[in-house]
VOPAGU-2260 file (C-alpha; in pm, 1 decimal, decimal comma):
REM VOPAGU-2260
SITE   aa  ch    i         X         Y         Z
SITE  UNK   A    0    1024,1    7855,1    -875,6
SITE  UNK   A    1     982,9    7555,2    -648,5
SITE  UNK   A    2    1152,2    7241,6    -758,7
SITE  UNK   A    3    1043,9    6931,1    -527,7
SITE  UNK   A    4    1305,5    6679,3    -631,8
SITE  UNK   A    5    1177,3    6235,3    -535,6
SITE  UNK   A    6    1507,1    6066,0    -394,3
SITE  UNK   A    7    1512,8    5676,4    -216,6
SITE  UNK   A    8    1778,0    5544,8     -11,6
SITE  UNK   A    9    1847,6    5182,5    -175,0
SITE  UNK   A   10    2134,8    4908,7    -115,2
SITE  UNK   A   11    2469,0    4981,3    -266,1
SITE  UNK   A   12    2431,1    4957,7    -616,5
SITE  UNK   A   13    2749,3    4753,6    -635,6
SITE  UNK   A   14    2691,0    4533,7    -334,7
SITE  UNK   A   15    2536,2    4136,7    -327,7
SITE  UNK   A   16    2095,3    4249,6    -273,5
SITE  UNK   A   17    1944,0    3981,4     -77,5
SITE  UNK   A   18    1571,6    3907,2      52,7
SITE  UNK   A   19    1428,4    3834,5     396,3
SITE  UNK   A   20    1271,3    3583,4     335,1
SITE  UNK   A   21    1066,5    3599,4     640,4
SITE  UNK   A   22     854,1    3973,9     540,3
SITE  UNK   A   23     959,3    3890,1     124,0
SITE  UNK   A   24    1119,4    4273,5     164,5
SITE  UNK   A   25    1462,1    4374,2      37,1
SITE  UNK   A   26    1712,0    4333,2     334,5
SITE  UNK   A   27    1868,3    4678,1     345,8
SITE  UNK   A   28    2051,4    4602,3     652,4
SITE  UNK   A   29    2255,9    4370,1     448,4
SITE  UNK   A   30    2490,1    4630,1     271,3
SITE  UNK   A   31    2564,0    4965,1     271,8
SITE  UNK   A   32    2234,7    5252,5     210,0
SITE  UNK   A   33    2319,4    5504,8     -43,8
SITE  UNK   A   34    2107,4    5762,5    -235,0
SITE  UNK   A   35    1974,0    5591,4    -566,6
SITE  UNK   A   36    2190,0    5789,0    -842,0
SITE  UNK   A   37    1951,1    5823,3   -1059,6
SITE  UNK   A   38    1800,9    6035,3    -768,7
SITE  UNK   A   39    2106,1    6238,5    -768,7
SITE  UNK   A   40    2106,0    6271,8   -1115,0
SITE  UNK   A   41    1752,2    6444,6   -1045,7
SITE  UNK   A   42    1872,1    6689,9    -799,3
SITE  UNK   A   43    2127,6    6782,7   -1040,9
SITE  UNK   A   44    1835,0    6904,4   -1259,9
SITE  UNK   A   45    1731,4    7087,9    -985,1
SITE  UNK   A   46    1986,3    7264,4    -873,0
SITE  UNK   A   47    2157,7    7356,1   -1250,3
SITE  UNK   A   48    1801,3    7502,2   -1239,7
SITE  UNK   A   49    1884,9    7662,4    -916,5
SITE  UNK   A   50    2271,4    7779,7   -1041,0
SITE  UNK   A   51    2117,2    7990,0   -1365,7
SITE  UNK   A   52    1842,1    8114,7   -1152,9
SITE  UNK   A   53    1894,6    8201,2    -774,7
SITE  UNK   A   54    1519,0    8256,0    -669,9
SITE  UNK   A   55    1464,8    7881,7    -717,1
SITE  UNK   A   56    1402,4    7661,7    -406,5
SITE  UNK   A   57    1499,4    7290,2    -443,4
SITE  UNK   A   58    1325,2    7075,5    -138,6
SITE  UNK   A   59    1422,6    6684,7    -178,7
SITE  UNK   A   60    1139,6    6439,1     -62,0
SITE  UNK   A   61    1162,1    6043,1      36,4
SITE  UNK   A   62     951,2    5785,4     201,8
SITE  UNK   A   63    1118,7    5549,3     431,6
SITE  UNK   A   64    1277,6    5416,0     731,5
SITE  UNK   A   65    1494,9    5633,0    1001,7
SITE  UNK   A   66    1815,4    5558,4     839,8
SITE  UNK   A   67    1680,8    5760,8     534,9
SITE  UNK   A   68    1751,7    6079,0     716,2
SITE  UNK   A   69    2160,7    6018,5     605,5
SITE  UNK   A   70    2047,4    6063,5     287,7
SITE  UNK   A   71    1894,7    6344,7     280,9
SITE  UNK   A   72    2150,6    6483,3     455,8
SITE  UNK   A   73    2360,3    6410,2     191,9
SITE  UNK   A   74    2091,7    6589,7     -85,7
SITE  UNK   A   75    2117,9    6883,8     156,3
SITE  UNK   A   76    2483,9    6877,5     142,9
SITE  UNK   A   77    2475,3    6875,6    -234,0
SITE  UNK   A   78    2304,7    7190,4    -243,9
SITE  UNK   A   79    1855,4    7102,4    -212,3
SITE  UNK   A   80    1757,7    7385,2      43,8
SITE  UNK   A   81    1515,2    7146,0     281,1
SITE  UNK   A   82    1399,8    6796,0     304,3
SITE  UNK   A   83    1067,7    6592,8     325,0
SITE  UNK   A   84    1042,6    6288,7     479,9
SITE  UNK   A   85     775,8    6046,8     531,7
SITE  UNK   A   86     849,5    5844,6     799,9
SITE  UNK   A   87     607,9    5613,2    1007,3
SITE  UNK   A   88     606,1    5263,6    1100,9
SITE  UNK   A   89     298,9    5132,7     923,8
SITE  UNK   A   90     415,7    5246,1     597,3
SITE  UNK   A   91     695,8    4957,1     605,1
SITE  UNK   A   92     700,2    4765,0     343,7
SITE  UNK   A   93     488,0    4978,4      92,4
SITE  UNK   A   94     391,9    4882,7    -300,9
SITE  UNK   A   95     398,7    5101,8    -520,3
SITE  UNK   A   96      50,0    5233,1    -458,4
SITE  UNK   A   97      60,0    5292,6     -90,6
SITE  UNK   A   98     397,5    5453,8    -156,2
SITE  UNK   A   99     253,1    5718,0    -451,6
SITE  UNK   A  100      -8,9    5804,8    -227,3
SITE  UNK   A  101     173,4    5874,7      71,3
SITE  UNK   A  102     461,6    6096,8    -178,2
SITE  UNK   A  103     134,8    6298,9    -335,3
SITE  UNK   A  104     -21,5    6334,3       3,3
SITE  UNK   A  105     362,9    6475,7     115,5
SITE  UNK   A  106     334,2    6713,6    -196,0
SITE  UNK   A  107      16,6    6847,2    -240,0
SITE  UNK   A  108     -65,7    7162,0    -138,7
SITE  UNK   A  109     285,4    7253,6     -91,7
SITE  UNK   A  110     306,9    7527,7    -431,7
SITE  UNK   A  111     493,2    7322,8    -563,9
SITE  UNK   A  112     646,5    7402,2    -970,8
SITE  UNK   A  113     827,3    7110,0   -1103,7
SITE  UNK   A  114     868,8    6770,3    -900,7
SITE  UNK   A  115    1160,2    6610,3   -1105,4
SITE  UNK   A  116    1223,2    6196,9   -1035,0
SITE  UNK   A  117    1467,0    5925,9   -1148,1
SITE  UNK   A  118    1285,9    5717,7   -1413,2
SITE  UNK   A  119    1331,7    5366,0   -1181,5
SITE  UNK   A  120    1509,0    5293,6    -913,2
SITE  UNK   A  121    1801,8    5029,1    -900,6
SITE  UNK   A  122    1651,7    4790,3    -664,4
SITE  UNK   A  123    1301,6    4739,6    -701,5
SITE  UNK   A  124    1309,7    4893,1   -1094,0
SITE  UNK   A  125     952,8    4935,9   -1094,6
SITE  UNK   A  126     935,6    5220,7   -1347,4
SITE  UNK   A  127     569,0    5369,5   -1273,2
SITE  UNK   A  128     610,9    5611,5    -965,2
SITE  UNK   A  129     594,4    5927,4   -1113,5
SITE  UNK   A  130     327,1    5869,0   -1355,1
SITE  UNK   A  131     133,1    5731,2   -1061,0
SITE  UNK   A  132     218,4    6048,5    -846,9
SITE  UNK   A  133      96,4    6236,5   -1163,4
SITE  UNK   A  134    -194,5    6074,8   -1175,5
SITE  UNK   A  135    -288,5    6087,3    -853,3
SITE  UNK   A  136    -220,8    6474,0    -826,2
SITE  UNK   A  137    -378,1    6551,6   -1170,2
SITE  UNK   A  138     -69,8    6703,3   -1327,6
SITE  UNK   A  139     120,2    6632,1   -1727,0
SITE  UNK   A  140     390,2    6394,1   -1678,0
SITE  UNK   A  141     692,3    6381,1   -1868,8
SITE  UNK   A  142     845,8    6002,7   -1843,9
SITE  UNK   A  143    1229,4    5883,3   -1924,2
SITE  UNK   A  144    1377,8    6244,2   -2015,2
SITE  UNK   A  145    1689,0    6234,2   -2172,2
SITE  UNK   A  146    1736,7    6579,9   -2123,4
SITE  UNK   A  147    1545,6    6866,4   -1949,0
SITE  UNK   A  148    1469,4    7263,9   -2104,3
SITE  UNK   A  149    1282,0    7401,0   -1849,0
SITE  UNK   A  150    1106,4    7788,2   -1838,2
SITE  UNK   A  151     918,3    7989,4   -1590,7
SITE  UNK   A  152     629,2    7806,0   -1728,3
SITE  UNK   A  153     703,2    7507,5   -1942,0
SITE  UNK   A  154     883,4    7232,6   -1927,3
SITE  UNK   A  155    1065,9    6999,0   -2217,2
SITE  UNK   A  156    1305,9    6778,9   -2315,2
SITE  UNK   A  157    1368,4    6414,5   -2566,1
SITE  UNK   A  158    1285,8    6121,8   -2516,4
SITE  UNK   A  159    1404,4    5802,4   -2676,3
SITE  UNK   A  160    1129,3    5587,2   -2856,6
SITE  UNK   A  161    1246,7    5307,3   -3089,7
SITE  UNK   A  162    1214,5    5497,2   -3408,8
SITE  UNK   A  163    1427,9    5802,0   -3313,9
SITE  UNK   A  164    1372,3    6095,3   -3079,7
SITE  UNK   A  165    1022,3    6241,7   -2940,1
SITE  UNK   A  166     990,0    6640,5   -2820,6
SITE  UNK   A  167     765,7    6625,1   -2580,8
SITE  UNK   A  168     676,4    6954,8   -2344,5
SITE  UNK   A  169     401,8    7084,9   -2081,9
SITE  UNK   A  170     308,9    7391,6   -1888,9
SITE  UNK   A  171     439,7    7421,1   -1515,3
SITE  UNK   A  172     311,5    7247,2   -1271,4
SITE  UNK   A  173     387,8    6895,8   -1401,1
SITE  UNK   A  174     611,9    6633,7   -1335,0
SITE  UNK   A  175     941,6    6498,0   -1497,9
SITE  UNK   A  176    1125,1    6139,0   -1478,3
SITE  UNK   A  177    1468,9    6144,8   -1600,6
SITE  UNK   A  178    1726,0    5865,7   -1784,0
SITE  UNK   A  179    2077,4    5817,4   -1703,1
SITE  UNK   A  180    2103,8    6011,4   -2044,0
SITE  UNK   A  181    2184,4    6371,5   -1782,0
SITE  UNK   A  182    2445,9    6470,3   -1594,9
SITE  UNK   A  183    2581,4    6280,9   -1328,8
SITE  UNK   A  184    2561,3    6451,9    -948,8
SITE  UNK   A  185    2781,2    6671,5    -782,1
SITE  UNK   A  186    2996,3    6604,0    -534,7
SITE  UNK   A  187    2896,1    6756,5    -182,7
SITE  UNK   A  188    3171,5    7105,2    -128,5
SITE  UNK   A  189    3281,9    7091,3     260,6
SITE  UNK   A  190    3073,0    7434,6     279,6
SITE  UNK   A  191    2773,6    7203,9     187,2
SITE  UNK   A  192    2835,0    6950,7     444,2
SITE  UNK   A  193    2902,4    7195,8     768,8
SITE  UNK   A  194    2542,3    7372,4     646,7
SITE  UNK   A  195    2407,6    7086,4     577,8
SITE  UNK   A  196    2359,4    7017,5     952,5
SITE  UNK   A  197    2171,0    7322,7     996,1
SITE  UNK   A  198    1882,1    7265,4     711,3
SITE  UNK   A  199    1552,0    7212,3     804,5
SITE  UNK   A  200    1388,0    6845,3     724,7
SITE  UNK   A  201    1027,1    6803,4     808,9
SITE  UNK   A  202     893,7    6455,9     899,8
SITE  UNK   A  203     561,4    6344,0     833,0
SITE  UNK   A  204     371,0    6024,0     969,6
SITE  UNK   A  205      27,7    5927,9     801,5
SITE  UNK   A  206    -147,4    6137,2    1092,1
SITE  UNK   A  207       6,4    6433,8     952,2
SITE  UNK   A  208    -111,4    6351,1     602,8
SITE  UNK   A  209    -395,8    6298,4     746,6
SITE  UNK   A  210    -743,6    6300,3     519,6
SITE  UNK   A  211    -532,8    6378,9     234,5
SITE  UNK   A  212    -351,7    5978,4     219,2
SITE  UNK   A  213    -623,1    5761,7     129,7
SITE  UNK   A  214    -553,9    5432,8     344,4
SITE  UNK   A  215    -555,9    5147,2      75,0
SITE  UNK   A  216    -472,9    4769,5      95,7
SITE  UNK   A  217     -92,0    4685,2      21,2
SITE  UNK   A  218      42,4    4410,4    -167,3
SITE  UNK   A  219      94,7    4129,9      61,0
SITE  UNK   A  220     344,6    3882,9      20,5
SITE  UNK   A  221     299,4    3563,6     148,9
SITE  UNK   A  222     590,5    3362,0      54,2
SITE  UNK   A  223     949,7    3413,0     -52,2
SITE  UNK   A  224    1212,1    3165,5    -165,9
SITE  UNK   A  225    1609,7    3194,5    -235,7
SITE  UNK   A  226    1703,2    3246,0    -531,2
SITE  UNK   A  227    1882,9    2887,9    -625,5
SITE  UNK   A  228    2299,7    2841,5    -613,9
SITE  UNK   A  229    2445,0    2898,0    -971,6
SITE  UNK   A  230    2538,4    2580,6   -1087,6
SITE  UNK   A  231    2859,3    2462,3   -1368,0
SITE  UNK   A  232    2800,0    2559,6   -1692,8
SITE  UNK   A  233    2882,2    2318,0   -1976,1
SITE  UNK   A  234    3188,8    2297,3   -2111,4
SITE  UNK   A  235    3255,7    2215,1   -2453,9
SITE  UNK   A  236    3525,9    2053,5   -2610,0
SITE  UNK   A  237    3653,5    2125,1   -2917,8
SITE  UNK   A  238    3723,1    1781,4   -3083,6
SITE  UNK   A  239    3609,3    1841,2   -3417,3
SITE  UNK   A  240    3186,3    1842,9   -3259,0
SITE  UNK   A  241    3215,4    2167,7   -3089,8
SITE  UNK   A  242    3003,7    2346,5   -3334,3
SITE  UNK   A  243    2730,5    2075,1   -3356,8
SITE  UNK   A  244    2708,0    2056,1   -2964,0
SITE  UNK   A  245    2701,1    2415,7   -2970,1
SITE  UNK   A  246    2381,9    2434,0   -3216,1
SITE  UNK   A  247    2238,7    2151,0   -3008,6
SITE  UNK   A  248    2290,3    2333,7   -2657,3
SITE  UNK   A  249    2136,4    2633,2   -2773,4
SITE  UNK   A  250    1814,9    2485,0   -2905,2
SITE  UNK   A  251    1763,9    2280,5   -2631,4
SITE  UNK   A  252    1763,4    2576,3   -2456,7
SITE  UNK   A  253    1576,6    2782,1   -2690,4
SITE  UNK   A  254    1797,9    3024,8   -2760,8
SITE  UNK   A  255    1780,9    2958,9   -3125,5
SITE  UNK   A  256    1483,8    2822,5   -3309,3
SITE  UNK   A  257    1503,6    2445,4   -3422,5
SITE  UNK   A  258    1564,4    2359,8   -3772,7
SITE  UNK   A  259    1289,5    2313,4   -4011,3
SITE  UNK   A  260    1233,6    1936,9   -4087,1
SITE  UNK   A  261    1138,7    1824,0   -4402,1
């Protein structure tokens, strides 16, 4: 089995995310560039895969700048056997369209089982890639997985709805987005990082895609403002009122709905 696993490189989770706000683009030069974790959460699936059943081959795949090659590294380290990445100057800056089709352009024709993705990532949160690189390749997809059973020819798991629990399952190949809800990664073993040197990771540009990336038009933005300072919150008092100006704060904001009049 062939398990092609979707991982970005984002800004630290944990650090301050700011804008350019000359291109409108996330400045990722601004803090540290990790591996999404719900990415690594998807390689996990992968390679537990992998652990039960040694004939399976887990290749990672991104889209993105130079700088993404650290992490894939660090996938390869973890255990994936080979890396993807699309890499080419005129794919800066990519919606979410440009960016499905140059991922299912990467993908296709590769004989490929299971591609297995995080269900959004933790900067731009957009939700829809997988279904869109489902779409575009013709194959089931499985969204927001809490957990994963997956066969030589099937795959399964739950997912969440708001009444309850859904089982949802289809045959191999197809692709999975997963929650939070699975296991978190693990850590790179030194053995992983010395051979992780030594792994293959194949770059693509869109002349390599070639015929098979369908050049569409972007999303362009055009303007893009700073977000505004925080300013003092209101402080209230208690001097016997506190309650009333509490009531009255909140439906001036609309937090509450106003009173009925009579």
């Amino acid at each position: 089995m062939k398990i092609m696993v979707l991982v970005k490189q984002v800004p630290d989770t944990w650090g301050e995310r700011t804008l350019d706000l000359t291109t409108g683009w996330v400045d990722r030069a601004a803090t540290d560039r990790v591996i999404d974790e719900i990415g690594e959460r998807a390689l996990e699936v992968a390679l537990s895969r992998r652990d039960a059943n040694k004939g399976t081959e887990v290749v990672v795949v991104t889209m993105g700048p130079a700088e993404c090659t650290a992490a894939l590294r660090k996938a390869l380290s973890m255990g994936a056997d080979s890396a993807i990445h699309v890499l080419d100057d005129a794919l800066a800056g990519a919606d979410l369209g440009r960016t499905a089709r140059a991922i299912a352009a990467a993908v296709s024709g590769t004989g490929f089982d299971l591609i297995v993705a995080g269900n959004e990532s933790t900067d731009g949160r957009g939700g829809v890639l997988p279904a869109m690189v489902a779409e575009l390749l013709r194959l089931p997809h499985l969204g927001s997985l809490d957990s994963v059973e997956l066969t030589d020819s099937t795959v399964g798991g739950l997912r969440s709805t708001e009444h309850g629990t859904a089982t949802v399952h289809a045959a191999l190949p197809a692709i999975v987005s997963i929650t939070e809800s699975l296991p978190e990664a693990r850590f790179p073993s030194f053995k992983g990082i010395l051979t992780a040197k030594k792994k293959p990771i194949s770059q693509l540009s869109l002349a390599d895609l070639g015929s098979t990336f369908a050049q569409t038009p972007g999303t362009v933005i055009r303007q893009a403002t700073a977000k505004p300072p925080r300013t003092a919150g209101t402080i209230t008092v208690d001097s016997g009122t506190a309650a009333a100006e509490l009531a009255e704060f909140l439906i001036a904001a609309r937090l509450v709905p106003s009173p009925p009049t009579r």
